[in-house]
C-alpha positions in Angstrom: 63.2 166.9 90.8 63.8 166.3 87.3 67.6 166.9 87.5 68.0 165.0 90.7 66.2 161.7 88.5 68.6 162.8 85.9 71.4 162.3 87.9 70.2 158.7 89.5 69.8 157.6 86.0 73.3 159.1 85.3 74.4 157.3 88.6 72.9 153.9 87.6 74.3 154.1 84.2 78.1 155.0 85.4 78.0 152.0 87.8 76.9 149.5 85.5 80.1 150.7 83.0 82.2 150.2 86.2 80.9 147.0 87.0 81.0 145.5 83.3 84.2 147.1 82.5 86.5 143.8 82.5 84.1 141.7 80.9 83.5 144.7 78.0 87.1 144.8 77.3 88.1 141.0 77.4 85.0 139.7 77.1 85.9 138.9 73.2 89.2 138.0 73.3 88.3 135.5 75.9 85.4 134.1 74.0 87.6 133.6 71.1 90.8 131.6 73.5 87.5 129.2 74.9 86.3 128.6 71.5 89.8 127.9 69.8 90.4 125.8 72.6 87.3 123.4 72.3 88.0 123.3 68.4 91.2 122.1 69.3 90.2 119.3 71.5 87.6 118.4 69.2 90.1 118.1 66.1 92.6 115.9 68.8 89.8 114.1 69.9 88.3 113.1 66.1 92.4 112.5 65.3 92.9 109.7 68.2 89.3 108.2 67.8 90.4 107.2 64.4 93.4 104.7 65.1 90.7 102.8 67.4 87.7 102.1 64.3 90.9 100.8 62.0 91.8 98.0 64.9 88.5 97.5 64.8 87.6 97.0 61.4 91.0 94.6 61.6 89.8 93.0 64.1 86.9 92.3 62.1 88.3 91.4 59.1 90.8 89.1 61.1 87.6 87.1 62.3 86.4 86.9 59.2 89.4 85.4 57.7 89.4 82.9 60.4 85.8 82.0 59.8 86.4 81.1 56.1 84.8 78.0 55.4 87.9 76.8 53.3 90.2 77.8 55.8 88.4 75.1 58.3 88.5 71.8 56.2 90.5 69.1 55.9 90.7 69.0 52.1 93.9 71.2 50.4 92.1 74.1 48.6 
């Protein structure tokens, strides 16, 4: 009885290595590709968010230029 336990245990043991044997082995290397890959996107993504907040703050400053009090009279400055 004791050996036969032994041996299910041994069994058990053997066919969870089996059944985890792909992700044991790659489990890292594939880990590491997914998270390079997300810094990546996350570096292109900051890199062509920044063009738009200069347009922006142009755009702004544009406005502001245009809403210039001395730019809207009459008078020469």
């Amino acid at each position: 009885m004791f050996f036969n336990r032994h041996s299910d245990e041994l069994q058990r043991f053997l066919e969870w290595r089996r059944q985890t044997r792909f992700l044991r082995h790659y489990g890292g290397p594939i880990l590491a590709l997914i998270l390079f890959g997300v810094c990546l996107w996350y570096v292109w993504d900051a890199a062509r968010r920044q063009p738009r907040a200069d347009d922006q703050q142009r755009r702004q400053q544009k406005q502001l230029w245009r809403d210039f009090p001395s730019r809207n009279t009459l008078t020469p400055p």
